[in-house]
PyMOL CGO cylinders between C-alpha atoms (Angstrom):
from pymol import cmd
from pymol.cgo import CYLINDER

trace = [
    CYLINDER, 175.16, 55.62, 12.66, 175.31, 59.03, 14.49, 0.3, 1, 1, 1, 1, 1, 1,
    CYLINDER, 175.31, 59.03, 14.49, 172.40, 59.90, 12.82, 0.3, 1, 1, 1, 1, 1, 1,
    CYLINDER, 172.40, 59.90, 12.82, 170.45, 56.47, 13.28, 0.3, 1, 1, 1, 1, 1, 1,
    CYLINDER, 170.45, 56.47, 13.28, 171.84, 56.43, 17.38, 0.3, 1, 1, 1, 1, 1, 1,
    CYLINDER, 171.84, 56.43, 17.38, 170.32, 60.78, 17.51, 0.3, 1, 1, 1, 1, 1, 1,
    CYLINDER, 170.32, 60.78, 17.51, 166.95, 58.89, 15.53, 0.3, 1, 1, 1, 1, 1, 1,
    CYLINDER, 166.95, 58.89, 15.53, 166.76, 56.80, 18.50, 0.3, 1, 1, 1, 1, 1, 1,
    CYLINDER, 166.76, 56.80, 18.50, 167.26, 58.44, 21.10, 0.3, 1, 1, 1, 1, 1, 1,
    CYLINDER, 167.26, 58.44, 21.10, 164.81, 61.14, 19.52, 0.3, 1, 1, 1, 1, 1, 1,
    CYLINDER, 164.81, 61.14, 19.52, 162.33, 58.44, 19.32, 0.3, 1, 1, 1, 1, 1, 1,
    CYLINDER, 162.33, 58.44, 19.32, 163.10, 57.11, 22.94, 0.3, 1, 1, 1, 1, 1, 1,
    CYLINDER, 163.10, 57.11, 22.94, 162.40, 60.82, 24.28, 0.3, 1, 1, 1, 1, 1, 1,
    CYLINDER, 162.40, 60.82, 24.28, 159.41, 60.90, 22.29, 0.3, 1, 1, 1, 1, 1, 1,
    CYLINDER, 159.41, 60.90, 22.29, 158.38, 57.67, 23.19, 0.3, 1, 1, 1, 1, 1, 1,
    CYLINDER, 158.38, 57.67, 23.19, 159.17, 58.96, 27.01, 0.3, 1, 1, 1, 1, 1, 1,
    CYLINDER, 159.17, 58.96, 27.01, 156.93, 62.24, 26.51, 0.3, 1, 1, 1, 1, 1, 1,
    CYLINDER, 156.93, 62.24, 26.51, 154.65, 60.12, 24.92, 0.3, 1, 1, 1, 1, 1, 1,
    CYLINDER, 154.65, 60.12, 24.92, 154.34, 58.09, 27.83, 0.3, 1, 1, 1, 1, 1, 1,
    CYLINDER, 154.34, 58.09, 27.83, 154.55, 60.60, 30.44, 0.3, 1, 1, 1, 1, 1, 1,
    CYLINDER, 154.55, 60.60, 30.44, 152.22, 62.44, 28.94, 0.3, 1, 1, 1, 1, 1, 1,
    CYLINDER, 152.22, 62.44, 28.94, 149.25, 59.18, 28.46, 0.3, 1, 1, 1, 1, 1, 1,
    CYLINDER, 149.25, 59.18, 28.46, 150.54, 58.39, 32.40, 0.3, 1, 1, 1, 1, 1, 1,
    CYLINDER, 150.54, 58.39, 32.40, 149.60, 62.13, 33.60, 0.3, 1, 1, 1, 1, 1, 1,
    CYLINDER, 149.60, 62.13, 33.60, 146.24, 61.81, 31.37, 0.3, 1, 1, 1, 1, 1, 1,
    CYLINDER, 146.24, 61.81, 31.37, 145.20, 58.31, 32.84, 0.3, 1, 1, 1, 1, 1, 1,
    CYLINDER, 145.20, 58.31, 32.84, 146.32, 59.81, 36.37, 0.3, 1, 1, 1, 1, 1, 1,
    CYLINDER, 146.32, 59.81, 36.37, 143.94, 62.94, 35.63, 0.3, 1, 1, 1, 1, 1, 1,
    CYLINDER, 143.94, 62.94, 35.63, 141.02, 60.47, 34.18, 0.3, 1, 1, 1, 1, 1, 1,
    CYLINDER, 141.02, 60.47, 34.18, 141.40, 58.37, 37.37, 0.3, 1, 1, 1, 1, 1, 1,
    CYLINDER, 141.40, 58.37, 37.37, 141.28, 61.74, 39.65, 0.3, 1, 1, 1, 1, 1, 1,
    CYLINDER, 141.28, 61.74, 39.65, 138.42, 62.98, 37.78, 0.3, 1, 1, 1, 1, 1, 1,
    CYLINDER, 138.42, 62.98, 37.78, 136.72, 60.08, 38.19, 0.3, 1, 1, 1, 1, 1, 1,
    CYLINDER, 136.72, 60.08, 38.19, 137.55, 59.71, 42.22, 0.3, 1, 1, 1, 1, 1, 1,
    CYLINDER, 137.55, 59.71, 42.22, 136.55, 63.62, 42.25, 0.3, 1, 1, 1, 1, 1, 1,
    CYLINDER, 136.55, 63.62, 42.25, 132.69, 62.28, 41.01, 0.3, 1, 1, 1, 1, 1, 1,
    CYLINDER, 132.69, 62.28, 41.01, 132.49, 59.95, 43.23, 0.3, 1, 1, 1, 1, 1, 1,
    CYLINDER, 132.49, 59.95, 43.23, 133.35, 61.38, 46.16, 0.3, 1, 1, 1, 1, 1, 1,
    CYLINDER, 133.35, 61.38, 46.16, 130.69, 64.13, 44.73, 0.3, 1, 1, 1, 1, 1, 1,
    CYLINDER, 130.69, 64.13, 44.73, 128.27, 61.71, 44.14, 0.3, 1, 1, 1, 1, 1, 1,
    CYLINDER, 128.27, 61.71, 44.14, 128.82, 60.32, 47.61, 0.3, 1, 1, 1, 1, 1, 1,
    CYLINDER, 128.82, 60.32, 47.61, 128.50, 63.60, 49.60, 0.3, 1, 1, 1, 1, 1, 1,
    CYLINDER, 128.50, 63.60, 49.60, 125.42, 64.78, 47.57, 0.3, 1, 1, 1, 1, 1, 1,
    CYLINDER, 125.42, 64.78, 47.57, 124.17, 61.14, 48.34, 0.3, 1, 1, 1, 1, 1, 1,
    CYLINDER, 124.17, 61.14, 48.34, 124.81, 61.44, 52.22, 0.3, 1, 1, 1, 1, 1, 1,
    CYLINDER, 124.81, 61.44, 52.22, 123.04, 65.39, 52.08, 0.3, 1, 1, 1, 1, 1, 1,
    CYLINDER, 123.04, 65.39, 52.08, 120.64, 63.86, 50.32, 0.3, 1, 1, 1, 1, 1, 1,
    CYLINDER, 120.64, 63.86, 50.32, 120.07, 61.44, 52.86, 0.3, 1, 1, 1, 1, 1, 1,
    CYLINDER, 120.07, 61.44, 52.86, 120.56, 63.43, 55.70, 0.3, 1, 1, 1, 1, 1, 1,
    CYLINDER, 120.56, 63.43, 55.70, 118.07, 66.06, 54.12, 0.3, 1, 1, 1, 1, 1, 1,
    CYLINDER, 118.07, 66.06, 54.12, 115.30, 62.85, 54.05, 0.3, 1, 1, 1, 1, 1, 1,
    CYLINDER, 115.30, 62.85, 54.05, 116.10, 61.44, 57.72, 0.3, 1, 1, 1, 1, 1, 1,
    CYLINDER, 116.10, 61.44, 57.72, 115.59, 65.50, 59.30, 0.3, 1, 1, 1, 1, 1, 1,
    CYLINDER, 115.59, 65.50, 59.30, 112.08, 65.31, 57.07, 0.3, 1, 1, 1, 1, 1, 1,
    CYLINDER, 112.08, 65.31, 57.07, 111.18, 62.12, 57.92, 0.3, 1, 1, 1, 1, 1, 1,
    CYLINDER, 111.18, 62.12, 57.92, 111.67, 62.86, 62.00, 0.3, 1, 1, 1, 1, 1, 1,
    CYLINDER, 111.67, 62.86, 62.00, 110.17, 66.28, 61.66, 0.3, 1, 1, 1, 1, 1, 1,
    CYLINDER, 110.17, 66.28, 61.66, 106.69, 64.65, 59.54, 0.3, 1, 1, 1, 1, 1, 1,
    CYLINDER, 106.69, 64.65, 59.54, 106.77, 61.61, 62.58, 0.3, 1, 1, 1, 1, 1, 1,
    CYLINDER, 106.77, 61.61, 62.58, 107.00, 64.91, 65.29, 0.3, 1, 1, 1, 1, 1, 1,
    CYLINDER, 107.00, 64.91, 65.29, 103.85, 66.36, 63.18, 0.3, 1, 1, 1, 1, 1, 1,
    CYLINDER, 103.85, 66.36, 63.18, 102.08, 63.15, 63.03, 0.3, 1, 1, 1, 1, 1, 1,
    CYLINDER, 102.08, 63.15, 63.03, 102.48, 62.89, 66.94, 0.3, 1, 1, 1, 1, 1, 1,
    CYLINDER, 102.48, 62.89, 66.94, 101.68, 66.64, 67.67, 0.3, 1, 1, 1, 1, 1, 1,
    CYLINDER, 101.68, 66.64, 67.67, 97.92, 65.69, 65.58, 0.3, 1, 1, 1, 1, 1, 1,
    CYLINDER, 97.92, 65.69, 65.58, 97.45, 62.42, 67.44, 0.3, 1, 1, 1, 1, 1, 1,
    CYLINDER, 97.45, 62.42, 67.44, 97.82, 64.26, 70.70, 0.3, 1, 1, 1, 1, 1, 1,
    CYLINDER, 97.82, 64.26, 70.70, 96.07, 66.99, 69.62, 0.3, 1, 1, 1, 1, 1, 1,
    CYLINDER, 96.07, 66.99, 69.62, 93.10, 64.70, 68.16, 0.3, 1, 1, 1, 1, 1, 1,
    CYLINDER, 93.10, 64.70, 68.16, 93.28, 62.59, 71.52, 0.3, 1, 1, 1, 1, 1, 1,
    CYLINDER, 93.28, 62.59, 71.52, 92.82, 65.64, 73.46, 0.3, 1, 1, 1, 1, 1, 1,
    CYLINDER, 92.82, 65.64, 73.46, 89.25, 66.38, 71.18, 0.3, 1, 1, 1, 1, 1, 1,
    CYLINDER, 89.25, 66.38, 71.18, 88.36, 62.93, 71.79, 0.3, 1, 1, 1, 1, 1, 1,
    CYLINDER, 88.36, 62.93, 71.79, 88.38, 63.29, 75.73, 0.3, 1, 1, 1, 1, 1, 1,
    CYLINDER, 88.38, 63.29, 75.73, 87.06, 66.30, 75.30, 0.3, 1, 1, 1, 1, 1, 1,
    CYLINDER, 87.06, 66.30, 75.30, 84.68, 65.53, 72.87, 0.3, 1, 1, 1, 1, 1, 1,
    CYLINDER, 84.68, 65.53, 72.87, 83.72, 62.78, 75.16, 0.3, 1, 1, 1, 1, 1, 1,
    CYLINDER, 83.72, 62.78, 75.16, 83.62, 64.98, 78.74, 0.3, 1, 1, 1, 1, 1, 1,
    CYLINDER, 83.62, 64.98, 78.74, 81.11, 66.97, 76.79, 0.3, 1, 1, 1, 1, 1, 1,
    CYLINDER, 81.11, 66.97, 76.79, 78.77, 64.10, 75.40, 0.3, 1, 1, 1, 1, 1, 1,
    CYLINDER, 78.77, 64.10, 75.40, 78.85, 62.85, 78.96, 0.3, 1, 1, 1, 1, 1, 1,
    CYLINDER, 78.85, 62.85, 78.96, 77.55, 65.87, 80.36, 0.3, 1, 1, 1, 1, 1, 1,
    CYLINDER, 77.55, 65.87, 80.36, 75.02, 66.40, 77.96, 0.3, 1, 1, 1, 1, 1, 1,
    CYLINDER, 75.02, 66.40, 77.96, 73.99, 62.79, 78.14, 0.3, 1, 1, 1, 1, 1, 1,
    CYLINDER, 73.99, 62.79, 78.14, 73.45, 63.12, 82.27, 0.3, 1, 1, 1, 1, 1, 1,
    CYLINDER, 73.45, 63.12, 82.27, 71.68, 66.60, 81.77, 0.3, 1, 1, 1, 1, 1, 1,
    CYLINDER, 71.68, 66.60, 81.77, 69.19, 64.60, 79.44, 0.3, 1, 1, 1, 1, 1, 1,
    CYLINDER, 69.19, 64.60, 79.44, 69.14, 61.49, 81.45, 0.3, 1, 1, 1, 1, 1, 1,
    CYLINDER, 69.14, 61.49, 81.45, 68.14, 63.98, 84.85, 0.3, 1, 1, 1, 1, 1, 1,
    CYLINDER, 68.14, 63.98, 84.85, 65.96, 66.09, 83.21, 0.3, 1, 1, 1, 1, 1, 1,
    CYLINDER, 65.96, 66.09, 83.21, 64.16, 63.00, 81.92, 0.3, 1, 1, 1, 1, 1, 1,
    CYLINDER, 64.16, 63.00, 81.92, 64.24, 61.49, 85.57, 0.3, 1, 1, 1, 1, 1, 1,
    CYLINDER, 64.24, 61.49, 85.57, 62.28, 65.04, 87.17, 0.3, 1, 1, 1, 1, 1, 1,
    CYLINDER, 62.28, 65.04, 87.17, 58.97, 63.82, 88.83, 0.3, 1, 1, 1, 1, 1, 1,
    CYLINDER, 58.97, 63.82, 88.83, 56.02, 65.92, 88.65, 0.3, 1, 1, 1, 1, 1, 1,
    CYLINDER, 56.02, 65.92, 88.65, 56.40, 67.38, 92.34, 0.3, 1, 1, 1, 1, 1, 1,
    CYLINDER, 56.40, 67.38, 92.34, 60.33, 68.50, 90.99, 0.3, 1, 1, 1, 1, 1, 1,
    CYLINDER, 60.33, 68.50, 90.99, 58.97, 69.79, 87.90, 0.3, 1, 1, 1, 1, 1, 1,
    CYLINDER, 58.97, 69.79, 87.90, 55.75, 71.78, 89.81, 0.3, 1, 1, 1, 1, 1, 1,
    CYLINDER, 55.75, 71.78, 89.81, 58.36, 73.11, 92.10, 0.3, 1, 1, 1, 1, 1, 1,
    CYLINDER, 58.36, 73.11, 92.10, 60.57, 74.39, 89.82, 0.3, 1, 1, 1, 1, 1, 1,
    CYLINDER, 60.57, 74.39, 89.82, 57.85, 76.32, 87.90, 0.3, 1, 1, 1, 1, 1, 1,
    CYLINDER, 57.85, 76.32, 87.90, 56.52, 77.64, 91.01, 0.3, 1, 1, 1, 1, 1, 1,
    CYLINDER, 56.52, 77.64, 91.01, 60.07, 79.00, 91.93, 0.3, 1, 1, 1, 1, 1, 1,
    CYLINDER, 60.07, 79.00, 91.93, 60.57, 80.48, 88.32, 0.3, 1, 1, 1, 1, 1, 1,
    CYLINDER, 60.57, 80.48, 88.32, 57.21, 81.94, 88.51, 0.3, 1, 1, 1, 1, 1, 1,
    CYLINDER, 57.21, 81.94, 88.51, 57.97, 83.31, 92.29, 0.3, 1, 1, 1, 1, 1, 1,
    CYLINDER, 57.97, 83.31, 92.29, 61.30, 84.62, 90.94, 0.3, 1, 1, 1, 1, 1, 1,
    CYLINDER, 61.30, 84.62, 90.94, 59.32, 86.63, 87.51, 0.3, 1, 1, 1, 1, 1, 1,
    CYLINDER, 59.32, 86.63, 87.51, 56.55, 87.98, 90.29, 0.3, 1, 1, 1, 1, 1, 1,
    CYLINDER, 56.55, 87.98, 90.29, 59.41, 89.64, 92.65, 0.3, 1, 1, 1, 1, 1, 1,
    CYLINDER, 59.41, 89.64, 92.65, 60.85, 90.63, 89.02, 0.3, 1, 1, 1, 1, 1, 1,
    CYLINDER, 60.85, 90.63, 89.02, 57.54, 92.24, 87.84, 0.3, 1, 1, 1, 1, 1, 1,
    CYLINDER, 57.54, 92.24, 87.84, 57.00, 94.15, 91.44, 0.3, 1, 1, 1, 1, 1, 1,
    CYLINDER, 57.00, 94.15, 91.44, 60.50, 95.33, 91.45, 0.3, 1, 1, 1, 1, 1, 1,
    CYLINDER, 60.50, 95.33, 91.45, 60.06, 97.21, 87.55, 0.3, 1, 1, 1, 1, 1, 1,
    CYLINDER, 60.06, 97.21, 87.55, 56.86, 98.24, 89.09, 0.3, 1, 1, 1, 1, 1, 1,
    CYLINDER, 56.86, 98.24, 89.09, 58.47, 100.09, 92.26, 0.3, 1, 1, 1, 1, 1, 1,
    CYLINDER, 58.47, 100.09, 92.26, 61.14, 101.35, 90.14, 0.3, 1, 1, 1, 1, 1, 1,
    CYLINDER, 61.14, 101.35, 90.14, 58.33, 102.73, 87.51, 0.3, 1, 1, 1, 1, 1, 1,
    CYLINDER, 58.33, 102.73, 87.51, 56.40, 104.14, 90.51, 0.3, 1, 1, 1, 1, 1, 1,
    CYLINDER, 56.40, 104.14, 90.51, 59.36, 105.54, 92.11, 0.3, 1, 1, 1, 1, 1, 1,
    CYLINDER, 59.36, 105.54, 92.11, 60.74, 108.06, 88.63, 0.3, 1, 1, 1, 1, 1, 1,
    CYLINDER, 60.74, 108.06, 88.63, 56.89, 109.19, 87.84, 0.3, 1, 1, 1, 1, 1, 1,
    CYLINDER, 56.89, 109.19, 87.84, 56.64, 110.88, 91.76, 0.3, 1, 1, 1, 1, 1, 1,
    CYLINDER, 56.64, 110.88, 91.76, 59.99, 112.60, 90.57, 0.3, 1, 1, 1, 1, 1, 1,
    CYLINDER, 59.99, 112.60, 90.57, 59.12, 113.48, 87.72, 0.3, 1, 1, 1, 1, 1, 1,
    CYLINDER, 59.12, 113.48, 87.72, 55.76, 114.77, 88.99, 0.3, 1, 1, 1, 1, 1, 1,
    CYLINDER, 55.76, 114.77, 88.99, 58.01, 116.40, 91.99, 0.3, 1, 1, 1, 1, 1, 1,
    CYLINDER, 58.01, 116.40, 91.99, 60.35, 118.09, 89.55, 0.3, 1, 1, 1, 1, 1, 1,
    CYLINDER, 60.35, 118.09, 89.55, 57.65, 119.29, 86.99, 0.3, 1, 1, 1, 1, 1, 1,
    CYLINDER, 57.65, 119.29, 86.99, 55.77, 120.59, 90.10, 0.3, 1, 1, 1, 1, 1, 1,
    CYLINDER, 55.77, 120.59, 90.10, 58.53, 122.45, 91.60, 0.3, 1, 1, 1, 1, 1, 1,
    CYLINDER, 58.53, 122.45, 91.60, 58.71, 126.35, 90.38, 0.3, 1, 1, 1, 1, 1, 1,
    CYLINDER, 58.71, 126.35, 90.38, 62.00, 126.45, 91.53, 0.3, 1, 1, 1, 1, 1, 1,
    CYLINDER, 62.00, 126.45, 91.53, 63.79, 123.64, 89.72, 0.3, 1, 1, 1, 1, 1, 1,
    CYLINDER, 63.79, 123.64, 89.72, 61.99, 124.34, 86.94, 0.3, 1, 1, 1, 1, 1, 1,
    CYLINDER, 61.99, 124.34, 86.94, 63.52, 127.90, 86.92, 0.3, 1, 1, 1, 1, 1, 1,
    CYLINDER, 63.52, 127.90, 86.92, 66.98, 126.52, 87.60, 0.3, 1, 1, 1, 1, 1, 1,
    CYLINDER, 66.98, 126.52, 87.60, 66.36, 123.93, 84.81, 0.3, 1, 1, 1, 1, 1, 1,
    CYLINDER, 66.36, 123.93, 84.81, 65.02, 126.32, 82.33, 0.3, 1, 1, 1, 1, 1, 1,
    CYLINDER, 65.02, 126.32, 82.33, 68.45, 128.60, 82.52, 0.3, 1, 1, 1, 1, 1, 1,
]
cmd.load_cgo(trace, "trace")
């Protein structure tokens, strides 16, 4: 009964490695499987906090265009107010406004016209001065 008591207690330390070594795989199994969570979760909460810095920078863009758009609106408008009192005075000019303002512009093209003609005047007597004069003509000529 040596023999049968050395069986069993061969068996019991099998039995015990056995054991030990199912207890150390579930142990690893459960570890693995905490390890991919907690993965899971952390690539989850990137993941999110990737989407939430996207979603805030797109809402900054959006309001960056609605200003900018607002600001082409008011503009937009300034300018179609302006043009619209231009057309609304220059459809309000009486005849006497309208006679005196050509008068003016023709006034302003007559001084215009008498000033080119002064100034045309003015270079022919020097040029009719310098191609008369022997001696600047000699000097010129060198």
């Amino acid at each position: 009964s040596i023999a049968a008591s050395m069986l069993n207690q061969r068996r019991r330390n099998q039995e015990r490695v056995l054991h030990e070594t199912q207890s150390f795989l579930n142990e690893h199994h459960n570890t693995h499987i905490i390890h991919d969570w907690e993965r899971r979760t952390q690539q989850q909460i990137e993941q999110r906090e990737v989407n939430a810095i996207t979603q805030k920078l797109l809402q900054q863009d959006e309001e960056e265009l609605h200003e900018r758009k607002q600001e082409l609106q008011s503009l937009y408008n300034g300018e179609m107010s302006k043009w619209k009192d231009t057309l609304q005075s220059s459809l309000e000019v009486t005849p006497e406004d309208r006679m005196e303002r050509i008068r003016t512009r023709a006034y302003e093209l007559k001084a215009k016209r008498e000033q080119e003609r002064k100034e045309f005047v003015k270079e022919s007597y020097e040029r009719h001065w310098r191609d008369n004069c022997d001696d600047l003509r000699a000097i010129d000529s060198k």
